[in-house]
Backbone bond lengths (Angstrom), bond angles and torsions (degrees), N, CA, C in turn:
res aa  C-N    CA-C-N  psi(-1)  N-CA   C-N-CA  omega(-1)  CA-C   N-CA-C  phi
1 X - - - 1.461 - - 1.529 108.75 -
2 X 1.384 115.67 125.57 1.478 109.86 175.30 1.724 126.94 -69.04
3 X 1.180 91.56 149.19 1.457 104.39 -176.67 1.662 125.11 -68.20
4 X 1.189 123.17 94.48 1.508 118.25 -167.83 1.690 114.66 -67.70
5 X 1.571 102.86 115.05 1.432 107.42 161.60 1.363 124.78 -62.96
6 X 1.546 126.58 131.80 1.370 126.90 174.89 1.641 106.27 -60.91
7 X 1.681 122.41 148.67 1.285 115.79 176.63 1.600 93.31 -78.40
8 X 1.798 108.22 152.36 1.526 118.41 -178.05 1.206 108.81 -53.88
9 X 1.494 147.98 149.26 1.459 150.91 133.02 1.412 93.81 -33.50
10 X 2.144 96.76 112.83 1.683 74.74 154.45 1.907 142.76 -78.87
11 X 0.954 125.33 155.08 1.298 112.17 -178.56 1.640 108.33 -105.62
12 X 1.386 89.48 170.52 1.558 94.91 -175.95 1.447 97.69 -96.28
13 X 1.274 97.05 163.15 1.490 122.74 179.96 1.534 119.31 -61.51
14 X 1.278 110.18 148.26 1.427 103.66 -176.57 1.629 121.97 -51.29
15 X 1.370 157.82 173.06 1.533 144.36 151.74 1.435 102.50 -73.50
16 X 1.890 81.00 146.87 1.396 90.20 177.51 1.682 130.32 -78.96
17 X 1.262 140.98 59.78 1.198 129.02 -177.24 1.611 137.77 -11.69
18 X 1.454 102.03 100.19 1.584 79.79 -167.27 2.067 81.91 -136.15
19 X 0.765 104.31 55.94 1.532 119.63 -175.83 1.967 120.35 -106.82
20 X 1.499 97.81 2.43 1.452 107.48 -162.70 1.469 100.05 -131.49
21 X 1.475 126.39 134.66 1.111 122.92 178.56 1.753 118.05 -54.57
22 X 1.124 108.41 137.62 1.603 111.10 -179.59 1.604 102.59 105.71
23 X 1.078 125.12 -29.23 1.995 131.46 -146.99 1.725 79.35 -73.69
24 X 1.624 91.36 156.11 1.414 101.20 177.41 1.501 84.77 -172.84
25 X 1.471 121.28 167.57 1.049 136.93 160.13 1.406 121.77 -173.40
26 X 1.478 132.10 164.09 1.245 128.56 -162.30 1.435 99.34 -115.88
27 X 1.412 126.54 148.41 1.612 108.00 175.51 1.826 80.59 -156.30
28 X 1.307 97.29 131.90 1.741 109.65 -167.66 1.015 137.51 7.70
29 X 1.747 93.11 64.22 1.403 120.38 154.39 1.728 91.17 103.98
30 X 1.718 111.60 -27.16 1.866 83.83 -175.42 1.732 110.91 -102.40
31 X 1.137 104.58 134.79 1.623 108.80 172.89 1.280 126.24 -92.25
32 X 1.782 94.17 127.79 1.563 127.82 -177.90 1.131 122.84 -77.48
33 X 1.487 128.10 121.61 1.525 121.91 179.64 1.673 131.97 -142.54
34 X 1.047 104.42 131.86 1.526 100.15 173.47 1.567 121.15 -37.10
35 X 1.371 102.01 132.28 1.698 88.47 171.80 1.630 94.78 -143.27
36 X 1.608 116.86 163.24 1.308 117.07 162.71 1.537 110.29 -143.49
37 X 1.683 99.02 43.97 1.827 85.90 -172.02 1.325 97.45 -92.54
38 X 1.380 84.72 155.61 1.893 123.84 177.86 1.418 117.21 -124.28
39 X 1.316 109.67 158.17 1.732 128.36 -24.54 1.070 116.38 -64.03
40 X 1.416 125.16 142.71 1.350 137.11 -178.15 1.300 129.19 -128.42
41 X 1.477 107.97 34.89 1.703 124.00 -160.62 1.572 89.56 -127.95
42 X 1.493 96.74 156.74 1.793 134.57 -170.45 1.824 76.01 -31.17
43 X 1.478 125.80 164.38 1.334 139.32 142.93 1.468 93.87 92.55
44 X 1.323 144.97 -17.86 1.584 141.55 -171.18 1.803 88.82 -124.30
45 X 0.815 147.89 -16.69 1.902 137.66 -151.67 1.961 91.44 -150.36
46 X 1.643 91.72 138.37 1.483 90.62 164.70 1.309 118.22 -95.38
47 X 1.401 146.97 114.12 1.701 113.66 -165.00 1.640 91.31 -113.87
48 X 1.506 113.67 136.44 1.291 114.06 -179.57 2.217 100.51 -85.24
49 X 1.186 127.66 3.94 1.578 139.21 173.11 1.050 117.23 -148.96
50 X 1.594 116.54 121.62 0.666 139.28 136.06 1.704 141.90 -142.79
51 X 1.673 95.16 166.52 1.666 104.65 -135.05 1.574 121.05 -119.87
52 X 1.361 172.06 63.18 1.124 134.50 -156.83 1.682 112.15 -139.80
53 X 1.093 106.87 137.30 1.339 123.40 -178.49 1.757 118.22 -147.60
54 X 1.520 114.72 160.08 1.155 77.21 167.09 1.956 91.66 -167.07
55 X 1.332 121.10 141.98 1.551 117.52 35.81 1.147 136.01 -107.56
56 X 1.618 115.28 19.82 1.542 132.70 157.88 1.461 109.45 -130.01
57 X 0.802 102.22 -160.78 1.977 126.48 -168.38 1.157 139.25 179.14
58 X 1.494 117.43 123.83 1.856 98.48 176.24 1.469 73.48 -153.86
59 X 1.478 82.29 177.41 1.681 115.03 -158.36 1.636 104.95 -174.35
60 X 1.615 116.06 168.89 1.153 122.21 -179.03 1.603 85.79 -160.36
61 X 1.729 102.78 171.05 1.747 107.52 -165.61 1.676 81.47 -117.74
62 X 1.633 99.21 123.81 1.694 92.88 160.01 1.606 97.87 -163.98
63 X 1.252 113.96 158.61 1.415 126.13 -157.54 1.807 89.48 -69.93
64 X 1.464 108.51 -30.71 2.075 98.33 -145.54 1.385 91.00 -91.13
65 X 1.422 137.21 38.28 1.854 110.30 159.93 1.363 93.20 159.01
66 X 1.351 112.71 -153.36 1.471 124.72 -169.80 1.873 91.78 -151.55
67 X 1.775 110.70 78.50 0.962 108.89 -163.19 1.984 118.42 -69.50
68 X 1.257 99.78 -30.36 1.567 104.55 -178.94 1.905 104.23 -128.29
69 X 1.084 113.68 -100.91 1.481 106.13 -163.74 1.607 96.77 -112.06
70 X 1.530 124.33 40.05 1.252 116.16 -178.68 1.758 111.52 -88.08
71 X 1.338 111.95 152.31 1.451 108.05 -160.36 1.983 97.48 -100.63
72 X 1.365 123.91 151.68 1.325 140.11 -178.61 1.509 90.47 -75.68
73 X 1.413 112.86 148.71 1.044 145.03 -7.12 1.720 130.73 -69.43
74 X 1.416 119.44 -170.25 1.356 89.56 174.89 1.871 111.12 -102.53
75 X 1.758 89.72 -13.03 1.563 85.57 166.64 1.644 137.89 -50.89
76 X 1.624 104.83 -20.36 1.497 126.26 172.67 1.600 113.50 -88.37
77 X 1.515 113.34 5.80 1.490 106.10 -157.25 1.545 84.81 -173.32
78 X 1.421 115.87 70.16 1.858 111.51 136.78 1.121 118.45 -140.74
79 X 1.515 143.30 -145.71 1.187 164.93 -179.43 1.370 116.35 -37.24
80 X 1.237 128.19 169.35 1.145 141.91 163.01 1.568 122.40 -162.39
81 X 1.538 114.05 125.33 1.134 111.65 -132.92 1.594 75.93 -121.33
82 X 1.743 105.36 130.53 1.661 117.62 -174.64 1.887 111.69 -35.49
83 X 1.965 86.97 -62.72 1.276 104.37 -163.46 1.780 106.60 -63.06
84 X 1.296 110.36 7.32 1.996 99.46 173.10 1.254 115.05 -84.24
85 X 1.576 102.88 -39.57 1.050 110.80 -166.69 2.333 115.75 -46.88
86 X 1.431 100.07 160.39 1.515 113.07 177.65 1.250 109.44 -110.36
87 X 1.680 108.84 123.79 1.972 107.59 171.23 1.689 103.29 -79.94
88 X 1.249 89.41 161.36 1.525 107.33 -175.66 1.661 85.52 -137.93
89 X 1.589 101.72 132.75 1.672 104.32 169.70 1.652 107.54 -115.78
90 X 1.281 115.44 125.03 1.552 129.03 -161.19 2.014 95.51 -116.34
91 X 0.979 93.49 114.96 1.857 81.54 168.93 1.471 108.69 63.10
92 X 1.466 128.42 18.83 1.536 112.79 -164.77 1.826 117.54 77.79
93 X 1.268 109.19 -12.45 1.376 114.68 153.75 1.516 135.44 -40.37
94 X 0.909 149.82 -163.55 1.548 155.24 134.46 1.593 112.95 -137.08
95 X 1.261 115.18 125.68 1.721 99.90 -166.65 1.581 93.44 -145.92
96 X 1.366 123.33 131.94 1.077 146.31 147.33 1.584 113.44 -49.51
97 X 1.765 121.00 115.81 1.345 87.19 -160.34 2.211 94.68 -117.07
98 X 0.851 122.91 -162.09 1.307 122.15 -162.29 1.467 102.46 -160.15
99 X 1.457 114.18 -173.67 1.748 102.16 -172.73 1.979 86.01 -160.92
100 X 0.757 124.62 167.99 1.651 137.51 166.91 1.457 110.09 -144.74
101 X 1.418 103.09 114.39 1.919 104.54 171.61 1.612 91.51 -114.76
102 X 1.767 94.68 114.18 1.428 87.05 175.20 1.735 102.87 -115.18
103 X 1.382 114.66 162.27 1.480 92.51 170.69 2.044 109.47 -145.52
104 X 1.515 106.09 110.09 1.410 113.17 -153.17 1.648 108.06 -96.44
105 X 0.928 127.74 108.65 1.867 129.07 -174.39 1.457 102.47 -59.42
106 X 1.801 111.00 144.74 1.435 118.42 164.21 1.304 93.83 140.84
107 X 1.993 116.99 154.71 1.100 129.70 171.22 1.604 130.46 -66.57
108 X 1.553 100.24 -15.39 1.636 123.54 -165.31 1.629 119.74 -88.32
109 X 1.392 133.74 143.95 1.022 108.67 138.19 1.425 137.27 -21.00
110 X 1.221 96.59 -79.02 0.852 108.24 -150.69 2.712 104.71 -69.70
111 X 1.101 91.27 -7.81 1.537 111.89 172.86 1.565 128.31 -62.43
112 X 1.937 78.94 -21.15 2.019 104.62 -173.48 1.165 105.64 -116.98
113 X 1.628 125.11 34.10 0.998 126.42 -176.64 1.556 103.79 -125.40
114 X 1.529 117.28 131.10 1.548 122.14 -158.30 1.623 82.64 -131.13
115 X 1.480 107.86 138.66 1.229 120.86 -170.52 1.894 116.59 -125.40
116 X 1.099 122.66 105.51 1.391 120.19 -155.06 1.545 80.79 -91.78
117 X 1.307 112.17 149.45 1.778 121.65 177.73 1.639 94.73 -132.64
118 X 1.305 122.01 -3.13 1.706 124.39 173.97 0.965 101.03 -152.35
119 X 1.583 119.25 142.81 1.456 129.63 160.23 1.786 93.79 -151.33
120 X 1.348 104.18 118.35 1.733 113.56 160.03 1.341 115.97 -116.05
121 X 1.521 112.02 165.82 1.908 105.30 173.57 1.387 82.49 -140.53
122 X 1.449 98.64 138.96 1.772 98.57 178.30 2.065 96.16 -134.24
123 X 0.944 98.70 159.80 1.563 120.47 -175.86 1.596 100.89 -100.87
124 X 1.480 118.16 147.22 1.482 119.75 177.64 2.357 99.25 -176.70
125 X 1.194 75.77 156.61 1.652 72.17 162.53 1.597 101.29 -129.16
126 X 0.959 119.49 38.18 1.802 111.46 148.56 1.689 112.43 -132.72
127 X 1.594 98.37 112.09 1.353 122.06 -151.60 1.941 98.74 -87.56
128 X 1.405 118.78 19.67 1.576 137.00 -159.73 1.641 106.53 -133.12
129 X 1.346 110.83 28.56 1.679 81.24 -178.40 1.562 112.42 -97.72
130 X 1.301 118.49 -179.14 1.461 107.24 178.14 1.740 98.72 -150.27
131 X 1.266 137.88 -4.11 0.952 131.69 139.17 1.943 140.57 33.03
132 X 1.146 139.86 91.80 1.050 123.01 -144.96 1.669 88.25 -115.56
133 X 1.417 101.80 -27.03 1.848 100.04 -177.43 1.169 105.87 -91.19
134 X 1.642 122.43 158.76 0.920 145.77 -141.85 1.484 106.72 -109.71
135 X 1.375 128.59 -52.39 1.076 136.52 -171.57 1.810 104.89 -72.33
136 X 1.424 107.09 -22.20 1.412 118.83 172.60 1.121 106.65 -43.18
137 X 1.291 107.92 -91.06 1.362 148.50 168.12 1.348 113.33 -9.72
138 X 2.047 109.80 -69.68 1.361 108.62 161.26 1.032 126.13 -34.95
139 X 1.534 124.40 -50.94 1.218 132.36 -153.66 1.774 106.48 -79.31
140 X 1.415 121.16 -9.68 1.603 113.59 -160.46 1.582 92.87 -110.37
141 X 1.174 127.48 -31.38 1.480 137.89 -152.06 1.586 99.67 -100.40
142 X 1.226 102.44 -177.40 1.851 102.63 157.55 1.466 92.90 -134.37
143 X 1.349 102.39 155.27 1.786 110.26 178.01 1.691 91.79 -133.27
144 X 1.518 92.63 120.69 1.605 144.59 158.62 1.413 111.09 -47.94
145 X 1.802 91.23 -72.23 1.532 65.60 -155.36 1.666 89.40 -141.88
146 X 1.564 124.60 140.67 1.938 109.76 173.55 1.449 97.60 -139.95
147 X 1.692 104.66 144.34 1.228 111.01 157.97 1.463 121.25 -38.69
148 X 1.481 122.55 -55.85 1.368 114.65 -176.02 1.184 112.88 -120.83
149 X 1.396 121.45 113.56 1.673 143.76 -163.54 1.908 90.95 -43.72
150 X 1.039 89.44 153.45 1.686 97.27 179.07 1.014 148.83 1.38
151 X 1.919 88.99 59.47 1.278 101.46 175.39 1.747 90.30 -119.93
152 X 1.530 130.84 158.25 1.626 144.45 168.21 0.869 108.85 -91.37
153 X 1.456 119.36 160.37 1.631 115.77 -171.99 1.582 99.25 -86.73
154 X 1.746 87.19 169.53 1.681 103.75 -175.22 1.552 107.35 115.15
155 X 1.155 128.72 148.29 1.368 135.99 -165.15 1.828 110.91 -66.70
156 X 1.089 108.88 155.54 1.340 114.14 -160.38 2.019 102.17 -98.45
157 X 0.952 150.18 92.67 1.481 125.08 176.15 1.246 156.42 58.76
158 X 1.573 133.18 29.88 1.099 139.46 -162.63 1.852 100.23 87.67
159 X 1.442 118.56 16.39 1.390 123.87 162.76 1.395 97.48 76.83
160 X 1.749 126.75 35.02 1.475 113.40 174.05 1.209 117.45 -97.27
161 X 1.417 124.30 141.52 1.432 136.04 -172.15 1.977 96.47 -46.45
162 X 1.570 105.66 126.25 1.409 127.55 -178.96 1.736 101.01 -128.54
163 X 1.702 92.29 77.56 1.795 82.59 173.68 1.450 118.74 106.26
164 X 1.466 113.70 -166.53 1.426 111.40 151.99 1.319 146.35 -44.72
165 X 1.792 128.86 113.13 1.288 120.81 -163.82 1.126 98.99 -128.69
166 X 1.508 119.17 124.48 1.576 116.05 167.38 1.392 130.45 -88.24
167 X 1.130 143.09 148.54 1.572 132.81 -164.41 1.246 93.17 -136.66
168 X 1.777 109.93 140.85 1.542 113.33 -170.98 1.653 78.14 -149.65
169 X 1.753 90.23 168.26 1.441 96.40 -175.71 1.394 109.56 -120.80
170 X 1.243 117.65 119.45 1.466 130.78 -152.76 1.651 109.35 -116.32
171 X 1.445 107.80 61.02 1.197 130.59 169.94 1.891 124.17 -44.54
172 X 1.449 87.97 -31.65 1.902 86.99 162.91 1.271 84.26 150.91
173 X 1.242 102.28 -177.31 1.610 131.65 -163.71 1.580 109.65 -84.01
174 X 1.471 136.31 98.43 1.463 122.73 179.91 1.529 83.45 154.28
175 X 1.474 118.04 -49.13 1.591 124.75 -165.73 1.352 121.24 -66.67
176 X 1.098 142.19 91.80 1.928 116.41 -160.33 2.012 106.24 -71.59
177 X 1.168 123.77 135.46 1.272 125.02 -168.44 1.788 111.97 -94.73
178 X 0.983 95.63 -33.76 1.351 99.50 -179.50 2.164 123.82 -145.46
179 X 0.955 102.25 153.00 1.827 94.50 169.66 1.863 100.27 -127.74
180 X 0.868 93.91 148.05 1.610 118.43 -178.49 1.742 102.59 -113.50
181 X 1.340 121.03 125.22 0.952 131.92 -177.73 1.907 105.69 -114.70
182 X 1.466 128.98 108.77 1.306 109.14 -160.69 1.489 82.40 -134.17
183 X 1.482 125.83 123.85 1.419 143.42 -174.61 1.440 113.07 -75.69
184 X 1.736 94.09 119.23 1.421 116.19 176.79 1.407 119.73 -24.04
185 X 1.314 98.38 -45.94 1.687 113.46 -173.83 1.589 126.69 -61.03
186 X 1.594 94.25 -11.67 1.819 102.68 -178.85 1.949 98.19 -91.19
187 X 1.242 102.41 -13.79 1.425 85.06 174.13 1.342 117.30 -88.00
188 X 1.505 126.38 89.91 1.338 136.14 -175.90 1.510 110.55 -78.99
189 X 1.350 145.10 -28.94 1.179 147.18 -135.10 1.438 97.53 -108.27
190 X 1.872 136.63 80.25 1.414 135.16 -162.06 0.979 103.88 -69.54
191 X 1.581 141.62 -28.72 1.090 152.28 -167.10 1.856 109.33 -65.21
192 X 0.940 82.08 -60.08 2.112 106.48 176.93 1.350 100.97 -35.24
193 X 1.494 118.72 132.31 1.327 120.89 173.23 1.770 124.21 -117.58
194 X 1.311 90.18 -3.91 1.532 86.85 -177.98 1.681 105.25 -135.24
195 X 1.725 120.76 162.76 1.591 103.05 167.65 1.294 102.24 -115.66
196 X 1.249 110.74 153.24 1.659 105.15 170.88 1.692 101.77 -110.93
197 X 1.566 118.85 157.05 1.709 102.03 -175.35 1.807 87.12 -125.59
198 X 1.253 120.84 142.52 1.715 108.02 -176.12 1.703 90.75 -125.31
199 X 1.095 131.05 143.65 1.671 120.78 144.79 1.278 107.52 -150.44
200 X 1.198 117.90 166.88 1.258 137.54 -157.14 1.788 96.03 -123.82
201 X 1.415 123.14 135.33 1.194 129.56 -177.74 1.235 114.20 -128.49
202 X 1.724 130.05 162.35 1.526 113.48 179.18 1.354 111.08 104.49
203 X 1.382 133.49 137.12 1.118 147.97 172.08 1.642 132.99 -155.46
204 X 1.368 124.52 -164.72 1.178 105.93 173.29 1.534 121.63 -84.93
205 X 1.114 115.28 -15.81 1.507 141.62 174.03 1.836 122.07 -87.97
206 X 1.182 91.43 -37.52 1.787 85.48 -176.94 1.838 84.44 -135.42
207 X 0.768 120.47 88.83 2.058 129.12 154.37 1.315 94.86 -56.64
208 X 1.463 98.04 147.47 1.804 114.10 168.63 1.381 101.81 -61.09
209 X 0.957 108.28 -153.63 1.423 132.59 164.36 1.725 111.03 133.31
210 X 1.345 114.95 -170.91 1.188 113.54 -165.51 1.320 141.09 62.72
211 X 1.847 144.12 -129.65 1.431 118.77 171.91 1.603 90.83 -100.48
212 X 1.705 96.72 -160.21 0.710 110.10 -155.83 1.968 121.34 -92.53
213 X 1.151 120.04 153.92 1.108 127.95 175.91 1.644 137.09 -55.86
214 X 1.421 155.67 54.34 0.940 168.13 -142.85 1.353 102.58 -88.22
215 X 1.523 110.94 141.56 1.326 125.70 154.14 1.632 133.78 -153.12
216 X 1.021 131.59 148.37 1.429 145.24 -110.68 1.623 121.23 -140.49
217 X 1.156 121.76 82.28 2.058 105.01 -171.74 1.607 91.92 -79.45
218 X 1.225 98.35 174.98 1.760 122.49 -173.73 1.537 79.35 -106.15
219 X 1.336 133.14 130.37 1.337 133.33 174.85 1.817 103.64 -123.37
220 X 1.425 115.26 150.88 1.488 122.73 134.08 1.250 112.36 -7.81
221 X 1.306 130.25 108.22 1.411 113.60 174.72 1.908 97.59 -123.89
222 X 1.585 105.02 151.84 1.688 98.18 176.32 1.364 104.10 -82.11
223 X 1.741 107.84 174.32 1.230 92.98 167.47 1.389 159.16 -73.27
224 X 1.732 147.86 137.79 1.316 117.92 -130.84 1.822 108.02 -95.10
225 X 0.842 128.51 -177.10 1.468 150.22 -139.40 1.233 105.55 -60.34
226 X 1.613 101.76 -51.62 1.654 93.08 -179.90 1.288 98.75 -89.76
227 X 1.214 144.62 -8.94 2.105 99.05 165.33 1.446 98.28 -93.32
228 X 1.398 149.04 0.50 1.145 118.36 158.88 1.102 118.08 -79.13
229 X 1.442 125.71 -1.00 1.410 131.27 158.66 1.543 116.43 -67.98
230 X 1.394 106.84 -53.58 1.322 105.56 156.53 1.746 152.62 -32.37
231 X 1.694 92.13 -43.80 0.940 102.40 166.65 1.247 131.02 -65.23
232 X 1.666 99.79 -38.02 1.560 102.52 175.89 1.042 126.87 -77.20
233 X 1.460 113.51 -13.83 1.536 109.15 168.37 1.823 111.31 -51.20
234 X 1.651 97.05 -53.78 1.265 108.75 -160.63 1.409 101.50 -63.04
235 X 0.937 134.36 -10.98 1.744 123.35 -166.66 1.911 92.43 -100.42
236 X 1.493 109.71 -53.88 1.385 86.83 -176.52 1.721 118.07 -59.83
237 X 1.568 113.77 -27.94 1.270 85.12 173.58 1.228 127.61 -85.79
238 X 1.445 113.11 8.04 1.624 115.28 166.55 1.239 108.79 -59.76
239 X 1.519 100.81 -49.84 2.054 109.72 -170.64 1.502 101.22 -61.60
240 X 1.694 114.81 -59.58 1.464 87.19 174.23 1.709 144.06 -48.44
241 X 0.942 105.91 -50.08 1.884 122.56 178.68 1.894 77.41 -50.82
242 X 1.005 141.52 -90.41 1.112 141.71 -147.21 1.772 112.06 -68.59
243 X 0.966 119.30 -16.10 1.750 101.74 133.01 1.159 126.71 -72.28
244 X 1.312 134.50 -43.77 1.559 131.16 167.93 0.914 101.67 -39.34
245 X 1.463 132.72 -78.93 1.664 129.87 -167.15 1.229 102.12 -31.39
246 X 1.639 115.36 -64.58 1.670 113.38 -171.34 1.420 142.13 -55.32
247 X 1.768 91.44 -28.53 1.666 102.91 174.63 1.506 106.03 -90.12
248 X 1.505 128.16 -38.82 1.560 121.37 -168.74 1.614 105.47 -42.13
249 X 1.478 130.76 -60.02 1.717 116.19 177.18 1.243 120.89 -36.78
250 X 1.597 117.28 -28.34 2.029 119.51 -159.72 1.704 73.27 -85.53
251 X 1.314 122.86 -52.65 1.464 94.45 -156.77 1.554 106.97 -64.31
252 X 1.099 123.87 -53.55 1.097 122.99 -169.83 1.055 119.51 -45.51
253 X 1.330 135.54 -44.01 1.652 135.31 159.13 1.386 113.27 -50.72
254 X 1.114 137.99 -53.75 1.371 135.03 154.66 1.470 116.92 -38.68
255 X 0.906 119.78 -30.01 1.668 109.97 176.42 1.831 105.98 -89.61
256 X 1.184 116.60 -5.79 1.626 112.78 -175.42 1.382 107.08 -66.78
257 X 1.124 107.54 -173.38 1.532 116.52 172.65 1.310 107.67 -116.16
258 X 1.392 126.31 145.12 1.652 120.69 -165.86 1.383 110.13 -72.41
């Protein structure tokens, strides 16, 4: 009688490296990328989340609380409203784009390296939840778009890598580490008015630690300082020249002779 082989444990996939200038990668459908723009600390970036705990972390952005490891105030941690958001077209793409300032303590490379093992974006029009369960959560929202196909948010098992893991290098707080590019096109739900973004960070290999975690939409922005400075130049001297025009006849009749 033959001997039955056990089927392999599957394993998870290697991490994604995105810790090196140039690194990028796509992982279902949204594209991951190195970034190092500056400045990227509290007072230069608006971040509607932020997060820190350690030796993991997760968080989600919502106006009603500070449901898991999200940090006070609420100006660093509310809403996000569909219609702010800015498209970015990549390749003929359309992509919603995002930013991560993470900032990880230690002398090492490898010490400044913060490892996300979840990232979801889900659609909802109640911009207040605070929610700690998962299946809740699933169940009220719609989810767009996740690093790892069917899995719900909330930590995975003694914190073991489940899937796709991205690795960014989180040199400190000011530096932005990464941009997330997540395609317009996964937001199907027209009705939905707000996004919420949740992930979970930390592992057995790279633990959080250090400050705290920030994140960032590319928004609608008006126009900036100096052309609305501009503008106003140009309008008052429209208004002026255009009283001159209007008053030069009164004087001039006043200066005639009757």
């Amino acid at each position: 009688m033959p001997t039955l082989t056990p089927a392999p444990t599957p394993k998870d996939p290697p991490p994604i490296d995105l810790r090196h200038s140039g690194s990028s990668a796509t992982v279902n459908g949204a594209l991951f990328t190195y970034a190092n723009q500056q400045p990227a600390g509290t007072g230069f970036i608006d971040p509607f989340l932020r997060v820190q705990e350690k030796p993991t972390e997760e968080g989600y952005n919502t106006d009603g609380g500070f449901p898991f490891n999200d940090k006070t105030p609420h100006n660093y941690q509310h809403s996000v409203l569909i219609s702010s958001l800015a498209t970015f077209t990549i390749n003929g793409v359309q992509y919603y784009k995002f930013m991560l300032d993470s900032n990880q303590a230690g002398a090492s490379f490898s010490a400044h390296t913060l490892a996300l093992t979840q990232l979801q974006i889900y659609t909802t029009n109640d911009p207040s939840q605070t929610t700690t369960d998962g299946a809740t959560f699933a169940a009220a929202n719609h989810l767009v778009y996740n690093l790892n196909v069917g899995t719900i948010f909330d930590s995975p098992p003694n914190n073991a890598n489940q899937g796709n893991t991205l690795l960014t290098y989180a040199i400190g707080s000011g530096i932005a580490d990464m941009y997330a590019y997540i395609p317009v096109s996964d937001f199907i739900y027209a009705t939905d008015k707000y996004m919420i973004l949740y992930f979970f960070a930390g592992n057995d290999q790279f633990s959080s630690s250090g400050g705290f975690e920030e994140w960032v939409a590319f928004t609608k922005t008006a126009p900036d300082s100096g052309s609305t400075l501009l503008l106003g130049s140009l309008g008052l001297g429209a208004l002026f020249f255009l009283r001159r025009v209007i008053k030069l006849p009164v004087r001039r009749r006043s200066k005639s002779p009757p």
